[in-house]
C-alpha positions as CSV (number, residue, x, y, z in Angstrom):
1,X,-47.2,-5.5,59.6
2,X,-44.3,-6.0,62.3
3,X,-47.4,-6.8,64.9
4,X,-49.1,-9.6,62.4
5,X,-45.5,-10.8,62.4
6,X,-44.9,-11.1,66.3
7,X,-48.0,-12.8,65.8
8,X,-47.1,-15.3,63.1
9,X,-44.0,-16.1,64.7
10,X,-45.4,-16.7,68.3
11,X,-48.1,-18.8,66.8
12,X,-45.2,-21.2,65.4
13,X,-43.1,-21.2,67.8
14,X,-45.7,-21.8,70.5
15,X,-47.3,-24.8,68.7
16,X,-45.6,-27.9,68.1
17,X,-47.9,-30.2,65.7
18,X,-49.4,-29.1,63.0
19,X,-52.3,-30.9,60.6
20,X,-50.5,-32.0,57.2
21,X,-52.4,-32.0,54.3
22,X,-51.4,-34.5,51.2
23,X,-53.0,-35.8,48.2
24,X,-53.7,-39.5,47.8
25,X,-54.7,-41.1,45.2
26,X,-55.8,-37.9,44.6
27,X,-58.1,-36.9,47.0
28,X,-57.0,-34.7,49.9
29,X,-55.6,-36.3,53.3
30,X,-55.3,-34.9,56.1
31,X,-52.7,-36.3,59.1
32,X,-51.3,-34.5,62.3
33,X,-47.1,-33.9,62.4
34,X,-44.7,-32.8,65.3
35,X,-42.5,-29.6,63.2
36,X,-39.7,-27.8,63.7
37,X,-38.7,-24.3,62.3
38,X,-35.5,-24.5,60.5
39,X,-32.7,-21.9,61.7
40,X,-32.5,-20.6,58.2
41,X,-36.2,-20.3,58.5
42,X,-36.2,-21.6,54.9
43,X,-39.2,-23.8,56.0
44,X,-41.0,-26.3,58.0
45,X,-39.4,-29.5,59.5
46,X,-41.1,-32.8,59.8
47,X,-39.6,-35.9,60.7
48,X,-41.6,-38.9,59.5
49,X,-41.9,-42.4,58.8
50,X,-41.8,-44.1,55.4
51,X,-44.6,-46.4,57.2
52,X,-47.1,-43.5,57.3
53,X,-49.3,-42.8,54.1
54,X,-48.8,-38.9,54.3
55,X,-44.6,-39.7,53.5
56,X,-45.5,-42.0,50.4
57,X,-48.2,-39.3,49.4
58,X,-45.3,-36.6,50.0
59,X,-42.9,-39.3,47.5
60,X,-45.6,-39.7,44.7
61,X,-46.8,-35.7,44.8
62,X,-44.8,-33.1,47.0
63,X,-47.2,-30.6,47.0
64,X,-48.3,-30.1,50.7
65,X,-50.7,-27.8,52.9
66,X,-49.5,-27.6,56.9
67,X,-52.6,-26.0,59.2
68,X,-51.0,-24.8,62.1
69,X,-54.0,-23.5,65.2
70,X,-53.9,-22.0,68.1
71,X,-54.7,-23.3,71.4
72,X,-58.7,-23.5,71.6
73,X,-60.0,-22.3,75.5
74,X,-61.2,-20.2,77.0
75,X,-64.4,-17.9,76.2
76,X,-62.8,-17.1,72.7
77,X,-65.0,-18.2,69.3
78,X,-63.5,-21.2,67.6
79,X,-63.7,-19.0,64.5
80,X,-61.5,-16.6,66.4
81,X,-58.3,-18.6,66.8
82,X,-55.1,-17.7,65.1
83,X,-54.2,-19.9,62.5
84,X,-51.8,-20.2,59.8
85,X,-52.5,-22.0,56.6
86,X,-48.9,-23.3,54.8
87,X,-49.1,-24.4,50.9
88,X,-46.0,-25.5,49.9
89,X,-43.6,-28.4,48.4
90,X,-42.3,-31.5,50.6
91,X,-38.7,-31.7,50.1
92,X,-37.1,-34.9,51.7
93,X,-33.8,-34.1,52.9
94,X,-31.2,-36.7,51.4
95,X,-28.9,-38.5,54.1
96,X,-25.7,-37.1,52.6
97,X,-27.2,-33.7,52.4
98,X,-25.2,-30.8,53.7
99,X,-27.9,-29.3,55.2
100,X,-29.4,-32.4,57.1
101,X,-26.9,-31.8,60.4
102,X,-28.4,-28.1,61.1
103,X,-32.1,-29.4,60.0
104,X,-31.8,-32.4,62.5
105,X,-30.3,-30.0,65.3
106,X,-33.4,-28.1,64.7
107,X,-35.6,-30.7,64.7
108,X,-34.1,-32.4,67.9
109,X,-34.0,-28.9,69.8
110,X,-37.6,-29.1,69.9
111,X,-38.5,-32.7,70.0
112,X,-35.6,-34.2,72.1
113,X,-37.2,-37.4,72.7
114,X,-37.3,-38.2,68.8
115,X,-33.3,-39.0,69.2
116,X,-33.7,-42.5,68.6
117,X,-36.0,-42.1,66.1
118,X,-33.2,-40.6,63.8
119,X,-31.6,-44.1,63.9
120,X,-34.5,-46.0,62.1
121,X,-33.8,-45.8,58.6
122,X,-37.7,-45.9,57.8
123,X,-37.7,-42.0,59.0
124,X,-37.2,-39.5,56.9
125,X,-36.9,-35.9,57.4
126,X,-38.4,-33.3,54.9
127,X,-38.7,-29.9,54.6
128,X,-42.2,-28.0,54.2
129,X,-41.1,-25.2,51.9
130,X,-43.2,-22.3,51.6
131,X,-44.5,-21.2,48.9
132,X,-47.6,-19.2,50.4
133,X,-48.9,-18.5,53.9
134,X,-52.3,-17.2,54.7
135,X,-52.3,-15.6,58.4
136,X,-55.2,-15.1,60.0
137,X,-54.6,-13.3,63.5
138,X,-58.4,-13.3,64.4
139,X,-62.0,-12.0,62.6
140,X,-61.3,-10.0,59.7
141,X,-57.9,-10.3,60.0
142,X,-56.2,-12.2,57.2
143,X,-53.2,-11.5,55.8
144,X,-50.9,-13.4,52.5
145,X,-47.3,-13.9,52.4
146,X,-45.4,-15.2,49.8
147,X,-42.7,-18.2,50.8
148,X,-40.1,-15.4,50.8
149,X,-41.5,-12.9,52.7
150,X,-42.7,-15.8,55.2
151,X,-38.8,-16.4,55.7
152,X,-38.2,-13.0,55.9
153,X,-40.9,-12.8,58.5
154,X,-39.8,-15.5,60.8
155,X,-36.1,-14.8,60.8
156,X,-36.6,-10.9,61.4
């Protein structure tokens, strides 16, 4: 297992945007997201416009699905790509909240040019939190992880 989680953890840390998947009105929406990992690893870190349908969508239902791919080239099969499937809840992180510092240093270490964006008081930042990851490093080669052992995962 300590190999499928080298590979987890490279996957996320060597993509940056990952397709966000939301419900509206009902019916499944799918949108693409800039994310962060938090340094607690206690989830996923978007940072997101109230403008945008997928942050009222995350508002009226939380529950979320992030689709995270790697890099297609190559001679590899599409169908052979890593990829890591994320079901989990949308939590928007409140603007007195202890926690949103750290998150936005986290967020910021990876997208540095989103500064300014943090100024706008139509962004929001939430955090994707796990509640089960499928893995799949490549053909029959699938793995599930709860939300907590996806944390333990990314921060061993």
């Amino acid at each position: 297992m300590n190999e499928t989680a080298a590979q987890l953890k490279q996957l996320l840390r060597e993509r940056s945007v990952a397709a966000l998947g939301t419900l509206h009105a009902g019916a499944p929406y799918v949108s693409m997201v800039p994310y962060a990992i938090a340094h607690d690893a206690s989830g996923l870190l978007i940072h997101v416009s109230g403008l945008a349908t997928h942050t009222r969508d995350m508002r009226a239902d939380p529950r979320v699905s992030l689709l995270v791919v790697q890099e297609a080239g190559g001679e590899s099969s599409a169908l052979a790509l890593a990829r890591a499937s994320i079901q989990g809840t949308a939590l928007e992180v409140a603007s007195d909240s202890p926690d949103l510092p750290r998150f936005r240093v986290a967020y910021l270490e990876r997208f540095p040019d989103a500064a300014q964006l943090f100024g706008f008081a139509d962004f929001s930042l939430f955090k994707i939190q796990p509640d089960s990851v499928r893995f799949v490093a490549g053909f029959a080669q699938a793995h599930t992880f709860s939300g907590e052992s996806f944390a333990r995962l990314l921060t061993g």
